[in-house]
PARO-599553 format. One record per residue: x negated, y negated, z of N, C-alpha, C in turn; chain. Coordinates in Angstrom, 1 decimal, always signed. Each point is the difference from the previous one (the first is absolute). Layout:
N
      nX      nY      nZ     caX     caY     caZ      cX      cY      cZ  mol
       X       Y       Z       X       Y       Z       X       Y       Z    A
...
// end
This chain:
96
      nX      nY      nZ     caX     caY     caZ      cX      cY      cZ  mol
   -20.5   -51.1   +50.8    +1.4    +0.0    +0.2    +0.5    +1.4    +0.3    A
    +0.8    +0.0    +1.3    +0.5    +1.4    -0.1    +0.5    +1.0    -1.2    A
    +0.1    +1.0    +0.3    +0.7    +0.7    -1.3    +0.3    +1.3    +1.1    A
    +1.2    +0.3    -1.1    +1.2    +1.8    +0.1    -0.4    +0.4    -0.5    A
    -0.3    +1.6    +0.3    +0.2    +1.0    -0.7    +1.9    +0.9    +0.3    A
    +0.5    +0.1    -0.8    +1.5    +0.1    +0.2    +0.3    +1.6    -0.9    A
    +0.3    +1.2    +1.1    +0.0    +1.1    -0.7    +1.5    +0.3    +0.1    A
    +0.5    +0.5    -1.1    +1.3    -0.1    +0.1    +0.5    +1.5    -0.7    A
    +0.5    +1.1    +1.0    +0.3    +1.2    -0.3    +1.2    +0.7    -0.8    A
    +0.8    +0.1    -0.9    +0.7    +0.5    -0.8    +0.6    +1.1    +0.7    A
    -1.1    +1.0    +0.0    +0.3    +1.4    +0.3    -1.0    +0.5    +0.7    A
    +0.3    +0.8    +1.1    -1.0    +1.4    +0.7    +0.2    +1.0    -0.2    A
    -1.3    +0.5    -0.9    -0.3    +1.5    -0.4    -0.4    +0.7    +1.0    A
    -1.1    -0.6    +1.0    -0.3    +1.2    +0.8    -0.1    -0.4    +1.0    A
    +0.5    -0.3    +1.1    +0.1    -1.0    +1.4    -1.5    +0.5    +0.6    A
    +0.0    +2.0    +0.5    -1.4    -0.1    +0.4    -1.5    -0.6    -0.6    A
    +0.2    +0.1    -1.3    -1.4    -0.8    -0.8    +0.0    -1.5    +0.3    A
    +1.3    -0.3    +0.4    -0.1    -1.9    -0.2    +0.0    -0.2    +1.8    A
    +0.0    +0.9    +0.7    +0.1    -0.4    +1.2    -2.2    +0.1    +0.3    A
    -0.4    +1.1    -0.7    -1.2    +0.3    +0.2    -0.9    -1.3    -0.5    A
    +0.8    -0.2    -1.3    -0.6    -1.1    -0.5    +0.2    -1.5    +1.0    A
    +0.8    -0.2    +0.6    -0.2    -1.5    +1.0    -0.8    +0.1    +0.6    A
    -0.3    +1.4    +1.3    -0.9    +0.5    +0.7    -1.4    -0.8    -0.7    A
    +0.0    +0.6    -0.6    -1.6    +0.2    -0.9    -0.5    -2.0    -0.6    A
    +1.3    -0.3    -0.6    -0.2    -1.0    -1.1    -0.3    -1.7    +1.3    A
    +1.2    +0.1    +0.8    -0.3    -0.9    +1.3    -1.1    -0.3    +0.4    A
    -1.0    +0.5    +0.2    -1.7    -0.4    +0.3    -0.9    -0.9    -1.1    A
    +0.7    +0.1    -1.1    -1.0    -0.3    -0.9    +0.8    -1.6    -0.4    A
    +0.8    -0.9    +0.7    +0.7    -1.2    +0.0    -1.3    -0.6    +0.9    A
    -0.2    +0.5    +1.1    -0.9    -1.2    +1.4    -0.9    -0.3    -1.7    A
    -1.1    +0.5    -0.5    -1.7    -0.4    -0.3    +0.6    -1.1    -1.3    A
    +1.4    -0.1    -0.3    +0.5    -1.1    -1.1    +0.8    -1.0    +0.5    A
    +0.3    +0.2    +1.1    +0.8    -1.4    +1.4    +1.1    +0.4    -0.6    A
    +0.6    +1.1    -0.6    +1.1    +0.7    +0.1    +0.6    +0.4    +1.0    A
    +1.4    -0.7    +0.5    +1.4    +0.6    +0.9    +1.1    +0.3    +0.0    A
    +0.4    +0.9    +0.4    +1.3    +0.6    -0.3    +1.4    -1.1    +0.5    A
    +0.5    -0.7    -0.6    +1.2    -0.6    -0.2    +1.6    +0.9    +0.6    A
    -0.3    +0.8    -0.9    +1.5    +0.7    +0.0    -0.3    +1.7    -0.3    A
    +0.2    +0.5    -0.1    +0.3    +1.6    -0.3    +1.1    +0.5    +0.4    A
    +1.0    -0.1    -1.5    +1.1    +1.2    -0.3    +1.3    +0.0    +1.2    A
    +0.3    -1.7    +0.6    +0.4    +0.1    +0.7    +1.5    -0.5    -0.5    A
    +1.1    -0.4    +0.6    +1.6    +0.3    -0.3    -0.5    -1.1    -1.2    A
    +0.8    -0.2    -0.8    +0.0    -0.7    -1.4    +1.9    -0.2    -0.7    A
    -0.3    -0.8    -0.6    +1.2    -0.3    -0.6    -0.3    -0.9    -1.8    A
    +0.1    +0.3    -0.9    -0.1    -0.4    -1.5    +1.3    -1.2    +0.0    A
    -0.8    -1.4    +0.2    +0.9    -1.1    -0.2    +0.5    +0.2    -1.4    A
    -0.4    +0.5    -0.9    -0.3    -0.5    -1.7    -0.5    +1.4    -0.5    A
    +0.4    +0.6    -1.4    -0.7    +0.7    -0.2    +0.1    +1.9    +0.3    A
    -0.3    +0.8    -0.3    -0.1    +1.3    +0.3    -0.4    +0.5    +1.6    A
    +0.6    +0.8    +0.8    -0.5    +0.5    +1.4    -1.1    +0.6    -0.4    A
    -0.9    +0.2    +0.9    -1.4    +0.6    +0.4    -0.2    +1.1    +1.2    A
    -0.6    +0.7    -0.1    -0.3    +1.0    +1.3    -0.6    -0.7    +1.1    A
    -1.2    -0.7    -0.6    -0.5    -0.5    +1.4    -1.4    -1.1    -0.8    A
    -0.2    -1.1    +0.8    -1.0    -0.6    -0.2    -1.4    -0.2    +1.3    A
    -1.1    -0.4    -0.5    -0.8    -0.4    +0.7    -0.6    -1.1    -0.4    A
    -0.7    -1.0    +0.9    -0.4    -1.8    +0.0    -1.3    +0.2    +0.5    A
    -1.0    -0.4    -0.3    -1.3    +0.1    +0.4    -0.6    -2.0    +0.0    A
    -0.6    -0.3    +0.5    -0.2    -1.2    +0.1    -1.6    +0.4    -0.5    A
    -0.7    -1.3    -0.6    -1.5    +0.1    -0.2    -0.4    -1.4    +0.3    A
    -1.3    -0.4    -0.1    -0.3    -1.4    +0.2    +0.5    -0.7    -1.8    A
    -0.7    +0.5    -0.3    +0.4    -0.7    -1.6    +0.0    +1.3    -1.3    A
    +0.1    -0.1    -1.1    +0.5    +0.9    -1.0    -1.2    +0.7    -0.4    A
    -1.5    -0.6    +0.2    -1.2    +0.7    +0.0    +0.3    +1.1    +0.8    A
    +0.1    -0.4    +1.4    +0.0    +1.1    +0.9    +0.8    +1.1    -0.1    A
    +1.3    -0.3    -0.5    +1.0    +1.0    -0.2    -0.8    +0.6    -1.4    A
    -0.1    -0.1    -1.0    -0.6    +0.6    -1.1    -1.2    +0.7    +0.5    A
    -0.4    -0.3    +0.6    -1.7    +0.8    +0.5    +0.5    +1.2    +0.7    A
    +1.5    -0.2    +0.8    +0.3    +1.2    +0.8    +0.3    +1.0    -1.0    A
    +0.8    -0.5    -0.6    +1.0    +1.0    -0.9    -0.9    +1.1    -0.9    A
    -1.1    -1.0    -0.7    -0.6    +0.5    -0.7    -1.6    +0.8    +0.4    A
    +0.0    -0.2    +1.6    -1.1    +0.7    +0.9    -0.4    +1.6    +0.1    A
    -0.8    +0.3    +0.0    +0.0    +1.3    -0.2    +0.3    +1.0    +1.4    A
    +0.1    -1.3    +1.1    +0.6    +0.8    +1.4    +1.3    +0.3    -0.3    A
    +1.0    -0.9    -0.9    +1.4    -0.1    -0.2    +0.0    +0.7    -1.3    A
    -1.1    +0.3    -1.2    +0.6    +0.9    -0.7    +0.2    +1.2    -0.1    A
    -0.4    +0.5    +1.1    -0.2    +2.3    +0.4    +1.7    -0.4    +0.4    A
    +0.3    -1.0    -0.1    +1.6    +0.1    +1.4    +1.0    +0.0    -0.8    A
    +0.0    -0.8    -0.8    +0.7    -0.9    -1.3    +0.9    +0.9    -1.0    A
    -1.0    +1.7    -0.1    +0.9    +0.7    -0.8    +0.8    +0.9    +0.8    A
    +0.0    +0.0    +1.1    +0.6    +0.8    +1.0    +1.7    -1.4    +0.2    A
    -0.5    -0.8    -0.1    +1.2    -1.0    +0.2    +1.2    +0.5    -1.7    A
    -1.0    -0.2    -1.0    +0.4    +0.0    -1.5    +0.7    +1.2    -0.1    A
    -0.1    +1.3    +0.6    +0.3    +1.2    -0.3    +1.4    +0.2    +0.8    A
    +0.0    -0.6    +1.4    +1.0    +0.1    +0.7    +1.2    -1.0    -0.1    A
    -0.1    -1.0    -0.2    +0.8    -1.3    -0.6    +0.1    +0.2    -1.5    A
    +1.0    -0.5    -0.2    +0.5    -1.2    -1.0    +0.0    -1.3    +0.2    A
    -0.9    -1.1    -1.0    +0.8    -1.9    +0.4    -0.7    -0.7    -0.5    A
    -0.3    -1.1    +1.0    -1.3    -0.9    -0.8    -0.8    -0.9    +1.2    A
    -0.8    -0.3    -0.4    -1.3    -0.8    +0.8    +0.2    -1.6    -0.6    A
    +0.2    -0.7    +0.4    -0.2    -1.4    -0.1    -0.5    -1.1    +0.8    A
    -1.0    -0.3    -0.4    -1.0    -0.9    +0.4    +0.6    -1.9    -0.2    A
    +0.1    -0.6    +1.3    +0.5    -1.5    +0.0    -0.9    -1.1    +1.1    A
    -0.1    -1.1    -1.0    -0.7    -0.6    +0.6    +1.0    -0.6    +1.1    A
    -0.5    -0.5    +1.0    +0.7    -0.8    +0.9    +0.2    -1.6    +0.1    A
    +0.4    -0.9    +0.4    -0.1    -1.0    +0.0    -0.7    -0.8    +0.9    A
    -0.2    -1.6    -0.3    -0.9    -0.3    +0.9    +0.3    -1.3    +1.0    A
// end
């Protein structure tokens, strides 16, 4: 069953680190059937506190997203995301 990965930004600490980091981090979605959805584009908070900016990644199912996240192509990238953001990563299954 499909699954999200749903990154959801609070705050930008350092735009150039988080810009270097998409460069970099983007490659390493194809070898997990990881796609880019959305990236940080206009938004609006139906419910709840505003956000800086989110990103939507699609996977085939929640294996695949887990294998990405936790990959060693995606973890050299991971603390360059962590250092420059504030937020949170949330992993959902999709429906069928």
């Amino acid at each position: 069953m499909t699954a999200y990965v749903v990154f959801i930004r609070d705050k930008m600490k350092d735009q150039a680190a988080y810009d270097g980091y998409l460069q970099a981090a983007v490659p390493t979605l194809a070898p997990f059937g990881g796609e880019i959805l959305a990236v940080n584009g206009a938004h609006e908070a139906f419910e709840g506190a505003d956000f800086d900016g989110s990103v939507v990644l699609r996977f085939p199912d929640m294996a695949s997203a887990r294998a990405w996240y936790t990959s060693a192509e995606y973890e050299q990238f991971k603390a360059v995301r962590l250092g420059a953001t504030e937020g949170r990563a949330i992993l959902l299954e999709g429906v069928a």
